[in-house]
LUMGULO-285033 format. One record per residue (C-alpha): x, y, z; residue in one letter. Coordinates in steps of 0.001 Angstrom, whole numbers, plus 500000, padded with zeros to 6 digits. Example, Ala and Ser with C-alpha at 12.3 -4.5 7.8 and 13.67 -1.06 7.14 Angstrom:
<sites>
<site><xx>512300</xx><yy>495500</yy><zz>507800</zz><residuo>A</residuo></site>
<site><xx>513670</xx><yy>498940</yy><zz>507140</zz><residuo>S</residuo></site>
</sites>
This chain:
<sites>
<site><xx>516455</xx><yy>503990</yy><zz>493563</zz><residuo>X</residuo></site>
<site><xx>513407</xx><yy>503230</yy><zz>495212</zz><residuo>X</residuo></site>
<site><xx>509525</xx><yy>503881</yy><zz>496126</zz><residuo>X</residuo></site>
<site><xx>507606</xx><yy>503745</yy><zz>499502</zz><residuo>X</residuo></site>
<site><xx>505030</xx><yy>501911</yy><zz>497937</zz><residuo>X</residuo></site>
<site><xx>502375</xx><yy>502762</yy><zz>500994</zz><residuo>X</residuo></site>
<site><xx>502830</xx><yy>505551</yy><zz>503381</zz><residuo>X</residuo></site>
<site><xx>500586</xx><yy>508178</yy><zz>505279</zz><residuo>X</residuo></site>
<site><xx>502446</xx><yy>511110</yy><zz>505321</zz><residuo>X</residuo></site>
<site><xx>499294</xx><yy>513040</yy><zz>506730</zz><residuo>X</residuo></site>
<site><xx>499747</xx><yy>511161</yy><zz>509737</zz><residuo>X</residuo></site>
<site><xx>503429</xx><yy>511417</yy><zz>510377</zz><residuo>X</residuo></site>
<site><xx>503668</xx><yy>515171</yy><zz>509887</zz><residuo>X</residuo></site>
<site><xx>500984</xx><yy>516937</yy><zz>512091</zz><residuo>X</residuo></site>
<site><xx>501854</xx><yy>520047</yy><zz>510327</zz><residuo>X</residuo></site>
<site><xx>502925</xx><yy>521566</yy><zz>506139</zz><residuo>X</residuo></site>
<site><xx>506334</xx><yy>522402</yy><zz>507673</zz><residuo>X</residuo></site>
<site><xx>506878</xx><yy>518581</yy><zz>509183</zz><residuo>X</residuo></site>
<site><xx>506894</xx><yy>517486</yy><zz>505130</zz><residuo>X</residuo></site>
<site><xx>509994</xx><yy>518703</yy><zz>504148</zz><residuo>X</residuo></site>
<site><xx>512642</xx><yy>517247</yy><zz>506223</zz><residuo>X</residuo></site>
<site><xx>510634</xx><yy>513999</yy><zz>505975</zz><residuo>X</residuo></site>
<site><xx>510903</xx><yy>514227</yy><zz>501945</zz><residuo>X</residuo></site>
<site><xx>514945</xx><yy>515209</yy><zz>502541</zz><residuo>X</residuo></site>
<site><xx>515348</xx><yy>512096</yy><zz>504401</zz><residuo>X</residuo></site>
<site><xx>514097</xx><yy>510024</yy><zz>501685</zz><residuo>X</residuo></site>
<site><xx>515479</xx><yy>511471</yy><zz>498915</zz><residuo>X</residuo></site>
<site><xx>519452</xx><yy>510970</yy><zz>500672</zz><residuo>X</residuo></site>
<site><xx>518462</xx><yy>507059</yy><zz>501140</zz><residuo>X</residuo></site>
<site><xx>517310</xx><yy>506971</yy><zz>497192</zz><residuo>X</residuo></site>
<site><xx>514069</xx><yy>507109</yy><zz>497947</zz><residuo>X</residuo></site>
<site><xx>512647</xx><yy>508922</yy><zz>494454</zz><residuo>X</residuo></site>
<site><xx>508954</xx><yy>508375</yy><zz>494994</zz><residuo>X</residuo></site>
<site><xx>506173</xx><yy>507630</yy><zz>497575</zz><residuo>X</residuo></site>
<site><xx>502244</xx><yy>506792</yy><zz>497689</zz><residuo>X</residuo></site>
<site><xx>500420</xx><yy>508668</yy><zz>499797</zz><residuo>X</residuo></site>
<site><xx>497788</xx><yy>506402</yy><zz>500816</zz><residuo>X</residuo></site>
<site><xx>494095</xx><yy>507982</yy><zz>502411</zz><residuo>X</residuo></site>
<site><xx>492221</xx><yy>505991</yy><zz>504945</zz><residuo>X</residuo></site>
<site><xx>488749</xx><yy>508346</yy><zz>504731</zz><residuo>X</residuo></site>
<site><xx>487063</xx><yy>510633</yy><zz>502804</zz><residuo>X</residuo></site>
<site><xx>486702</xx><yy>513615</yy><zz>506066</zz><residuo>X</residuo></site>
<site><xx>490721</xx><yy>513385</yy><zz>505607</zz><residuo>X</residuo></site>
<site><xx>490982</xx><yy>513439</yy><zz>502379</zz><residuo>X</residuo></site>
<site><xx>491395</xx><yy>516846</yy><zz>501264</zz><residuo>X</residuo></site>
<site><xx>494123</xx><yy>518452</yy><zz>503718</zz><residuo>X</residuo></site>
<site><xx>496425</xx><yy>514686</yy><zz>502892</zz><residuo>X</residuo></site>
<site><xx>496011</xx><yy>516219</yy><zz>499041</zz><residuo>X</residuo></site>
<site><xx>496811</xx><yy>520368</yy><zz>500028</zz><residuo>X</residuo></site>
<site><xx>499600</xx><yy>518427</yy><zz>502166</zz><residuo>X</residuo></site>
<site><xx>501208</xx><yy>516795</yy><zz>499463</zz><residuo>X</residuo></site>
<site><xx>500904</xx><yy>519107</yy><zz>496918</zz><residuo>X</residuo></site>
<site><xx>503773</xx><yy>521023</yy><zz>496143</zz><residuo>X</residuo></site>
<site><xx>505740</xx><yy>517953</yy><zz>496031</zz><residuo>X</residuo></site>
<site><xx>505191</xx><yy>516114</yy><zz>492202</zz><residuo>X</residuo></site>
<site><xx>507393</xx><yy>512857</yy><zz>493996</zz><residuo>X</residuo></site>
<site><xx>504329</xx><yy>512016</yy><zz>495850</zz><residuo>X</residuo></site>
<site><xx>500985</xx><yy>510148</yy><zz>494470</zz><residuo>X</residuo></site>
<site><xx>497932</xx><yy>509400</yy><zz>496207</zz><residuo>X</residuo></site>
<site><xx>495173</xx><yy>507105</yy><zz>496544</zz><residuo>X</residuo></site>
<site><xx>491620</xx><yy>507356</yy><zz>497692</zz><residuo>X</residuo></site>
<site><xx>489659</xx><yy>505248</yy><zz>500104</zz><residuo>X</residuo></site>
<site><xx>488349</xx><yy>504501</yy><zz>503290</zz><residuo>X</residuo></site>
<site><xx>490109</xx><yy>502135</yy><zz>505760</zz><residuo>X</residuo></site>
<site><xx>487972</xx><yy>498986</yy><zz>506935</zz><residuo>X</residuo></site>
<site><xx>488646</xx><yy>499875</yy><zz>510399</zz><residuo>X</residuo></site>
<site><xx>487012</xx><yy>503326</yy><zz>509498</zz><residuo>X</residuo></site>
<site><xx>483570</xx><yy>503760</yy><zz>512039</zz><residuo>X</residuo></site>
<site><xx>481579</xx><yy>506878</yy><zz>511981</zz><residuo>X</residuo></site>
<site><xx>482757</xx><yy>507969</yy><zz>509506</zz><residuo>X</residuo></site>
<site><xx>481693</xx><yy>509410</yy><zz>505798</zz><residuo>X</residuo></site>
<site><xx>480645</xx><yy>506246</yy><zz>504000</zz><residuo>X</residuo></site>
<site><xx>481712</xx><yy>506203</yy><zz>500714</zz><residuo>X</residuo></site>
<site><xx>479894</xx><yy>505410</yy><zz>497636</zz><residuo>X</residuo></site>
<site><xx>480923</xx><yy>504588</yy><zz>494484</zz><residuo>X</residuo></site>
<site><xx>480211</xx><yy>507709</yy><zz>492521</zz><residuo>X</residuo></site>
<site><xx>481822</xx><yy>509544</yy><zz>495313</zz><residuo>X</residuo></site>
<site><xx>485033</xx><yy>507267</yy><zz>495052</zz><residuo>X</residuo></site>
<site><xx>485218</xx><yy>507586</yy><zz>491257</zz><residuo>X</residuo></site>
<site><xx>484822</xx><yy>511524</yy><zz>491084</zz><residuo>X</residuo></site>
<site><xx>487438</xx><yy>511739</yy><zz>493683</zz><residuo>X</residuo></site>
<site><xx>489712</xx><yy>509666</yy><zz>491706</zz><residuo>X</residuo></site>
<site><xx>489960</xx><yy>511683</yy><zz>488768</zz><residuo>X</residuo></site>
<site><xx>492570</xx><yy>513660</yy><zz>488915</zz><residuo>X</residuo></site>
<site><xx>495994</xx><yy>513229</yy><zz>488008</zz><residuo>X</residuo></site>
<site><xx>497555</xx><yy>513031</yy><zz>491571</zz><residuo>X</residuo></site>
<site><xx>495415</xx><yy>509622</yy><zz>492241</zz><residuo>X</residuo></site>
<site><xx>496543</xx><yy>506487</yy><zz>490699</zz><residuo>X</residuo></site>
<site><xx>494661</xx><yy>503955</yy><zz>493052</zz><residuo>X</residuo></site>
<site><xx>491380</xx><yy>503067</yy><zz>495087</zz><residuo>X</residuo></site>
<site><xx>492009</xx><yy>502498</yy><zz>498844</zz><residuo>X</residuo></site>
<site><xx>493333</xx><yy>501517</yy><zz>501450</zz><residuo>X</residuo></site>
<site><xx>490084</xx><yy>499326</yy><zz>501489</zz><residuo>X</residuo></site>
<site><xx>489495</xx><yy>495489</yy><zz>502333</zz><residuo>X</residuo></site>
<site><xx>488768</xx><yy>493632</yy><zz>505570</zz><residuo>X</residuo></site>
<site><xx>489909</xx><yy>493833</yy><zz>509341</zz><residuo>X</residuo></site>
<site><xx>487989</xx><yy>491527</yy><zz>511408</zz><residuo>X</residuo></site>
<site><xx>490784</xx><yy>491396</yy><zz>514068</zz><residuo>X</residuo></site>
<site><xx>489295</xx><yy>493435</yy><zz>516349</zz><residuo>X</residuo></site>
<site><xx>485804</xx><yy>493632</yy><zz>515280</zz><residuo>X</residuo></site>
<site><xx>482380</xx><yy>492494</yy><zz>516673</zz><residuo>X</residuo></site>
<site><xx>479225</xx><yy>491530</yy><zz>515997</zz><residuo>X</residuo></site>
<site><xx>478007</xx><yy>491725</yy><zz>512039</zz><residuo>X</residuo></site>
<site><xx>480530</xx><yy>493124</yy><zz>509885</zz><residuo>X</residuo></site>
<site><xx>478554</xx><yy>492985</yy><zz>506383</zz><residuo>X</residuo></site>
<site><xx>479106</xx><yy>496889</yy><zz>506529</zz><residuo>X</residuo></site>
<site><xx>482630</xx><yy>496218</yy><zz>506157</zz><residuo>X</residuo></site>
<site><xx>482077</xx><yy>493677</yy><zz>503142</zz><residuo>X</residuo></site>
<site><xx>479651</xx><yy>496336</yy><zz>501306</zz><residuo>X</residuo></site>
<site><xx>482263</xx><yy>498775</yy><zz>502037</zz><residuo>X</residuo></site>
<site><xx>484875</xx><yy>497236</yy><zz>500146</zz><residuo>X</residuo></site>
<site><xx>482626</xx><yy>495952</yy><zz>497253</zz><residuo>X</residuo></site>
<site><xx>482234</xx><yy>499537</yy><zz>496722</zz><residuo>X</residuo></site>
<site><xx>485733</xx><yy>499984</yy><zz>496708</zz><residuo>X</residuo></site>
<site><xx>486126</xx><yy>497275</yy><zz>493598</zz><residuo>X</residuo></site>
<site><xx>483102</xx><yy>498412</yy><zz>491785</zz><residuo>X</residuo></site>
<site><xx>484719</xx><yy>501869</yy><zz>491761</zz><residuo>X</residuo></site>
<site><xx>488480</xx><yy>500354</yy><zz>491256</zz><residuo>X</residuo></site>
<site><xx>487316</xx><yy>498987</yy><zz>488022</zz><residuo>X</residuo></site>
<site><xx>485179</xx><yy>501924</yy><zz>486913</zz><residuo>X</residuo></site>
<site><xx>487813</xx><yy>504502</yy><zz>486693</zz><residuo>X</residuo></site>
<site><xx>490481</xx><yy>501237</yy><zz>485833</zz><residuo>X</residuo></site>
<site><xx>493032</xx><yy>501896</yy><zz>489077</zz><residuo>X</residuo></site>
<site><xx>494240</xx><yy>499346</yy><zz>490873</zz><residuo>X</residuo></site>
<site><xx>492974</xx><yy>498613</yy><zz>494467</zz><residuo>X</residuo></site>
<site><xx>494949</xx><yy>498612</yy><zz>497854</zz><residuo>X</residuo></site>
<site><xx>493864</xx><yy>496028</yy><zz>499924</zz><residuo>X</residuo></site>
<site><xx>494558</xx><yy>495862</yy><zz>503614</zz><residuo>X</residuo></site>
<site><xx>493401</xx><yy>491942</yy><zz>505112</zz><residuo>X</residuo></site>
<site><xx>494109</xx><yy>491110</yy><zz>508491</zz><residuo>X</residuo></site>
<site><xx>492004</xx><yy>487900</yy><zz>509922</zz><residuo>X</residuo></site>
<site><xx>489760</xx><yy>487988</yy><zz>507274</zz><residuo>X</residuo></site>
<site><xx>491299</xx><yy>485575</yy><zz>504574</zz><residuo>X</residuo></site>
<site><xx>488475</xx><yy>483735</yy><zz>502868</zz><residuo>X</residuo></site>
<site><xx>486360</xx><yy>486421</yy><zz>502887</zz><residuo>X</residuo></site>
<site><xx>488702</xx><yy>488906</yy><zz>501252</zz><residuo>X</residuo></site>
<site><xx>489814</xx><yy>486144</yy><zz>498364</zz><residuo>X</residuo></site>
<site><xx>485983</xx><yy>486018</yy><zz>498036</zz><residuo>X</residuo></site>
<site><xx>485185</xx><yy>489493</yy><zz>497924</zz><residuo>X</residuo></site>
<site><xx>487662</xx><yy>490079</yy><zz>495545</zz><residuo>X</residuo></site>
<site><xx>486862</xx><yy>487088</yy><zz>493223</zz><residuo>X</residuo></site>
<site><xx>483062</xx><yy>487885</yy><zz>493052</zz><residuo>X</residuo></site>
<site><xx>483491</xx><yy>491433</yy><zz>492763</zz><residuo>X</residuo></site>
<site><xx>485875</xx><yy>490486</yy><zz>489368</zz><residuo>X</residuo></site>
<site><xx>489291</xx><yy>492455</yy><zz>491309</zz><residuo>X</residuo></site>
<site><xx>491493</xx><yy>490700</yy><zz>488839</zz><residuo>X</residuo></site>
<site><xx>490274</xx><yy>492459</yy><zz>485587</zz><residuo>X</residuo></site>
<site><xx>491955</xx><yy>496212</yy><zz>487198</zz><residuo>X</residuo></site>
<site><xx>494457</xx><yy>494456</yy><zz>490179</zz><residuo>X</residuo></site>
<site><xx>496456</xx><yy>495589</yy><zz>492518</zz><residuo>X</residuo></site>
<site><xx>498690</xx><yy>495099</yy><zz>495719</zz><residuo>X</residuo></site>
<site><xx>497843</xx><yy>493227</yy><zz>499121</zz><residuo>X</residuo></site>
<site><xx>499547</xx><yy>496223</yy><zz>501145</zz><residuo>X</residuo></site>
<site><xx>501124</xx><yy>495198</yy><zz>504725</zz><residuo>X</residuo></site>
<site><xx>501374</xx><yy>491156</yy><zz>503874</zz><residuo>X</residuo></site>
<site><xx>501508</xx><yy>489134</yy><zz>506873</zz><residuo>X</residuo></site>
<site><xx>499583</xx><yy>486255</yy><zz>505621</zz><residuo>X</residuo></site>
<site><xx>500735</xx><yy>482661</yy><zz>504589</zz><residuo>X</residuo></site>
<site><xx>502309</xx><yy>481149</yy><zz>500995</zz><residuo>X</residuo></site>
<site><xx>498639</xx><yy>479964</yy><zz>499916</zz><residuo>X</residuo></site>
<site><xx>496901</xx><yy>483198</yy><zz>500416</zz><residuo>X</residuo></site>
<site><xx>499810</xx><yy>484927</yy><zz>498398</zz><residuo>X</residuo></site>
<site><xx>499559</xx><yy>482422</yy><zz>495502</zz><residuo>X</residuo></site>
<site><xx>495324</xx><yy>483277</yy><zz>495771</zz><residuo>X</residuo></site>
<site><xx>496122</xx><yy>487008</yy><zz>495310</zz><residuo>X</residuo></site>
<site><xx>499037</xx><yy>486635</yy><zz>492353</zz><residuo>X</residuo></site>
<site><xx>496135</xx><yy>484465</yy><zz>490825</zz><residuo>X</residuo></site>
<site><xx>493741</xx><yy>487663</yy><zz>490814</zz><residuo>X</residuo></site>
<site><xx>496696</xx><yy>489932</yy><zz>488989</zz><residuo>X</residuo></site>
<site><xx>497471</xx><yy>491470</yy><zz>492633</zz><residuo>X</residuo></site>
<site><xx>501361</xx><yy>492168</yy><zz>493904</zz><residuo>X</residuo></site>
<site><xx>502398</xx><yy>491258</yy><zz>497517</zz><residuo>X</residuo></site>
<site><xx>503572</xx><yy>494286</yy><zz>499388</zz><residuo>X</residuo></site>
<site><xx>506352</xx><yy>493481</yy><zz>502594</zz><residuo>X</residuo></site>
<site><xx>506548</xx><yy>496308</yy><zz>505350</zz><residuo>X</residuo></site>
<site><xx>508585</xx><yy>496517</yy><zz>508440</zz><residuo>X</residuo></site>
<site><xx>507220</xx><yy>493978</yy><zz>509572</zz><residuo>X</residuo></site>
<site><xx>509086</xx><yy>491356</yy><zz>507484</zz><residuo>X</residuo></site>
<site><xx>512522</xx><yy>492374</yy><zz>509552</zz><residuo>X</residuo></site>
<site><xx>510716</xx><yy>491058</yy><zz>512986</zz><residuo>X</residuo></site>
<site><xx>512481</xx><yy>487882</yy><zz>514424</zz><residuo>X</residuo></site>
<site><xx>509067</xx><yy>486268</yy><zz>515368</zz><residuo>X</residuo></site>
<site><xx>508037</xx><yy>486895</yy><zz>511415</zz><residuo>X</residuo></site>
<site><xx>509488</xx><yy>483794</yy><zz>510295</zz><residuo>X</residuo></site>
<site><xx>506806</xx><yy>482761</yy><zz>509100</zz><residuo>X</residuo></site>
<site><xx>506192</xx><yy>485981</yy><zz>506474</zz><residuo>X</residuo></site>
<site><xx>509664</xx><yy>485890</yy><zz>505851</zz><residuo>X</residuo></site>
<site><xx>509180</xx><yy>482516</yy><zz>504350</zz><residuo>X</residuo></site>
<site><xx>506804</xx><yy>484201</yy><zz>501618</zz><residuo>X</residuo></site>
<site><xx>509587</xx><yy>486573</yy><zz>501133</zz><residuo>X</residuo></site>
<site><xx>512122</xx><yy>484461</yy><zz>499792</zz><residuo>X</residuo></site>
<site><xx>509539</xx><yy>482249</yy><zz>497628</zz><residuo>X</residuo></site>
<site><xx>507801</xx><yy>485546</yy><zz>495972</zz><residuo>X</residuo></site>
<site><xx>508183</xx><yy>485813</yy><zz>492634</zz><residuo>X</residuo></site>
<site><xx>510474</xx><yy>488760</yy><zz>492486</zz><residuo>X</residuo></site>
<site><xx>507914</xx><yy>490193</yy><zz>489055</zz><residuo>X</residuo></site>
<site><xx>505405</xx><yy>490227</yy><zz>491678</zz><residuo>X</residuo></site>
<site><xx>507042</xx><yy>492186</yy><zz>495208</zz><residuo>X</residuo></site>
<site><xx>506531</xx><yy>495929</yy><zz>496088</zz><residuo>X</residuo></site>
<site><xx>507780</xx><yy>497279</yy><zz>499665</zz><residuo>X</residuo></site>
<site><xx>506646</xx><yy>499927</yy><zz>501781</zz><residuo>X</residuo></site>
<site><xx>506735</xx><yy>501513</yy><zz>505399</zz><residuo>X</residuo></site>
<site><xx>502929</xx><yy>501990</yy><zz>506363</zz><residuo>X</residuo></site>
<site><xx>504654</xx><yy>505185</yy><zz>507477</zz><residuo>X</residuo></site>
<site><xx>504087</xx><yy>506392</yy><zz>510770</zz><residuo>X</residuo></site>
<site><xx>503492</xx><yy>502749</yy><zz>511691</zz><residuo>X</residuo></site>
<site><xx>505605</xx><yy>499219</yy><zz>512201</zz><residuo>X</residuo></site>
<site><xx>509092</xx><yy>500994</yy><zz>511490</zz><residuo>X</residuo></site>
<site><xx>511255</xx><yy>497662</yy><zz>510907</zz><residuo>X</residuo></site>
<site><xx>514532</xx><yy>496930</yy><zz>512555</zz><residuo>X</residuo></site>
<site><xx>516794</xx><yy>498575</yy><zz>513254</zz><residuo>X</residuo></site>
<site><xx>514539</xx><yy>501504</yy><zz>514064</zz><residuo>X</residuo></site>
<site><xx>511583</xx><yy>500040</yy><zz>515734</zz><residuo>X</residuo></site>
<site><xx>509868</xx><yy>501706</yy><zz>518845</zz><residuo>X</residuo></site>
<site><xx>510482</xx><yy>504960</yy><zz>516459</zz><residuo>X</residuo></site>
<site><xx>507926</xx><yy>506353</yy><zz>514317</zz><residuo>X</residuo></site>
<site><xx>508152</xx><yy>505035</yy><zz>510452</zz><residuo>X</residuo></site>
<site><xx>509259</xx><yy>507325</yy><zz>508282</zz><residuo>X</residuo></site>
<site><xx>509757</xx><yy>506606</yy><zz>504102</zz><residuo>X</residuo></site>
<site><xx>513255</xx><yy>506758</yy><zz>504587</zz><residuo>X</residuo></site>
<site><xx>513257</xx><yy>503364</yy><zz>506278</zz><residuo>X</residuo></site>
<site><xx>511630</xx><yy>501426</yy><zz>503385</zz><residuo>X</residuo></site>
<site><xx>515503</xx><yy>500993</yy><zz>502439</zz><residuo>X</residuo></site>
<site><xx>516302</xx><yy>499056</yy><zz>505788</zz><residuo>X</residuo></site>
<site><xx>512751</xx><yy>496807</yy><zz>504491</zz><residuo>X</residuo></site>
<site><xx>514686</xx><yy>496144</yy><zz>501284</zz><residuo>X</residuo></site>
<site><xx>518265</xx><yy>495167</yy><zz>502150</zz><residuo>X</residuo></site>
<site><xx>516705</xx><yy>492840</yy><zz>504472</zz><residuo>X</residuo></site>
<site><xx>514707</xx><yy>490775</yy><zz>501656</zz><residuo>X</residuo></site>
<site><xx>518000</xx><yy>491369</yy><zz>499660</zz><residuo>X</residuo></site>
<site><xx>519698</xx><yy>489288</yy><zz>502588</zz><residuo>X</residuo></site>
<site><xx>516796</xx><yy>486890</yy><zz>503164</zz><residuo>X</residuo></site>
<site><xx>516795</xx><yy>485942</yy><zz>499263</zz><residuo>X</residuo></site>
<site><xx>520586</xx><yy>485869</yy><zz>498973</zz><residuo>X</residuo></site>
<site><xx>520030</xx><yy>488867</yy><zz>496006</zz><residuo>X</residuo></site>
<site><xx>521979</xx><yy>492227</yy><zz>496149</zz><residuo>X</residuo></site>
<site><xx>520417</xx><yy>495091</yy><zz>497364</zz><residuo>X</residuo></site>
<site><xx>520017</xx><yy>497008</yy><zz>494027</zz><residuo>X</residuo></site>
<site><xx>518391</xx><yy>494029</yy><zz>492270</zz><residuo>X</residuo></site>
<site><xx>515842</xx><yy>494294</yy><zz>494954</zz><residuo>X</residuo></site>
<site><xx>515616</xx><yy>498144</yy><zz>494886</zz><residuo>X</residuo></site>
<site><xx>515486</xx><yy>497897</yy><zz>491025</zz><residuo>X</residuo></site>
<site><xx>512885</xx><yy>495509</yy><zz>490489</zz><residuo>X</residuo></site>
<site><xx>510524</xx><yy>496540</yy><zz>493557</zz><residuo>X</residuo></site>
<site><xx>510485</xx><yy>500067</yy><zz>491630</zz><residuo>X</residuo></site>
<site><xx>509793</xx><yy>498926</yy><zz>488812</zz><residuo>X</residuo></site>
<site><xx>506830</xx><yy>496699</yy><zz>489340</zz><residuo>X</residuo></site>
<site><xx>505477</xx><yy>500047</yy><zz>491281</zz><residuo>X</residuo></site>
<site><xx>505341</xx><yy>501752</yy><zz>487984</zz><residuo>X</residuo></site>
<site><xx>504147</xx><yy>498402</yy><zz>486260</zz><residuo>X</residuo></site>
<site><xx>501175</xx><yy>498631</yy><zz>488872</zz><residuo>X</residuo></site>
<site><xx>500361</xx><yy>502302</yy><zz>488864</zz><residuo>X</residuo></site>
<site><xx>501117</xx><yy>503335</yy><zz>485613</zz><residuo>X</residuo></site>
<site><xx>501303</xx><yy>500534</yy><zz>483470</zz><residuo>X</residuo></site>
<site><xx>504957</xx><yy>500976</yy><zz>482565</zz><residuo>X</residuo></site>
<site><xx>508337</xx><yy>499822</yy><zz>483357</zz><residuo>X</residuo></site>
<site><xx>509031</xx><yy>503110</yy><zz>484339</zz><residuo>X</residuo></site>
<site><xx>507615</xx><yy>506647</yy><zz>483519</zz><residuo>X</residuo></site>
<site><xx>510204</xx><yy>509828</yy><zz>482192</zz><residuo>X</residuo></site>
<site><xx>508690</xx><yy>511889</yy><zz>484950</zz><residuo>X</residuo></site>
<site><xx>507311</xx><yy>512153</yy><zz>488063</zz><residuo>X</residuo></site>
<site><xx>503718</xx><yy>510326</yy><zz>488798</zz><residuo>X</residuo></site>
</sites>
């Protein structure tokens, strides 16, 4: 079995009736749960009447970095939002400074509010980083990130940085983008990660890996993500399936693995 430890199903399916055959994909690959992950608060509502009626799906709450003009979220907002049942993490939040300009301290005050609220309500934290290194490992270490953790979704940075985050109680998240042949690199990480410490996910409708890429991601392919660290670390498949879903439930619900549905 496995989980789609990050996806945004709001995004693939443009409609309620898109879901359905998405969710029947998934479940014939073994795919037995997924996070729904939000990237702002205006979207927030129709991702939760979207997934629903389904009780395989979870959710987070958050606003992405990237996120301009839009609803800025505080901390009491973030926290009343995340409690209920459905929502079992704070995010995606972090830094993107990739293709940003000029003073980004609203993006560092964005995701201190993020933390703050992580460790009020005691959910871990989904953290998207992308050239912003040192000041995410700061962020996070000032802001006291270790004492709720959580998972650096999307990993494309180096050994080091992963070592940083395991340090602050956080997990190490591979997407598609592991399976590129220029992500040598990454897949580096992959083979030295602790295996107690590895989720996977799509980032569904984004980066599908190979061998379906130029197609929009879907959380069926997170299994195509998974036999291919099974192949880089010389491990069988289900050892990777098994112990990728159950550090999912380790993070989100603080056991090996829960009798029923999230």
């Amino acid at each position: 079995m496995l989980v789609d430890s990050h996806c945004h199903l709001d995004m693939l399916c443009q409609q309620a009736d898109d879901l359905p055959p998405v969710l029947e994909r998934a479940q014939a690959d073994a795919i037995q749960h997924l996070l729904c992950v939000a990237i702002s608060l205006e979207r927030f509502p129709s991702m939760m009447e979207l997934i629903a009626p389904y009780p395989q799906i979870s959710a987070s709450v958050g606003v992405h970095p990237d996120g301009v003009d839009v609803e800025e979220p505080d901390v009491e907002r973030l926290c009343a939002l995340a409690d209920q049942p459905r929502i079992v993490a704070i995010g995606e939040t972090g830094l993107d400074y990739y293709r940003a300009e000029g003073d980004l301290e609203w993006q560092r005050e964005r995701f201190r509010r993020h933390i703050r609220a992580a460790r009020a309500v005691n959910k871990p934290l989904i953290v998207h980083t992308r050239a912003a290194r040192d000041d995410t490992l700061r962020i996070l270490a000032e802001e006291r990130a270790a004492e709720i953790g959580g998972v650096l979704h999307c990993f494309t940075e180096d050994w080091e940085m992963a070592q940083a985050a395991m340090a602050m109680n956080f997990y190490i998240s591979f997407s598609g983008i592991v399976t590129f042949k220029n992500a040598l690199d990454l897949q580096a990480v992959a083979r030295r990660l602790p295996a107690e410490r590895m989720l996977i996910e799509t980032d569904s409708p984004y980066l599908a890996p190979v061998p379906k890429r130029g197609k929009a991601n879907q959380p069926a392919y997170v299994r195509h993500v998974a036999e291919f660290i099974a192949g880089l670390r010389e491990e069988s498949f289900a050892s990777v399936a098994e112990m990728t879903t159950r550090n999912f439930y380790a993070l989100f619900t603080g056991a090996p693995r829960p009798d029923r549905a999230l």
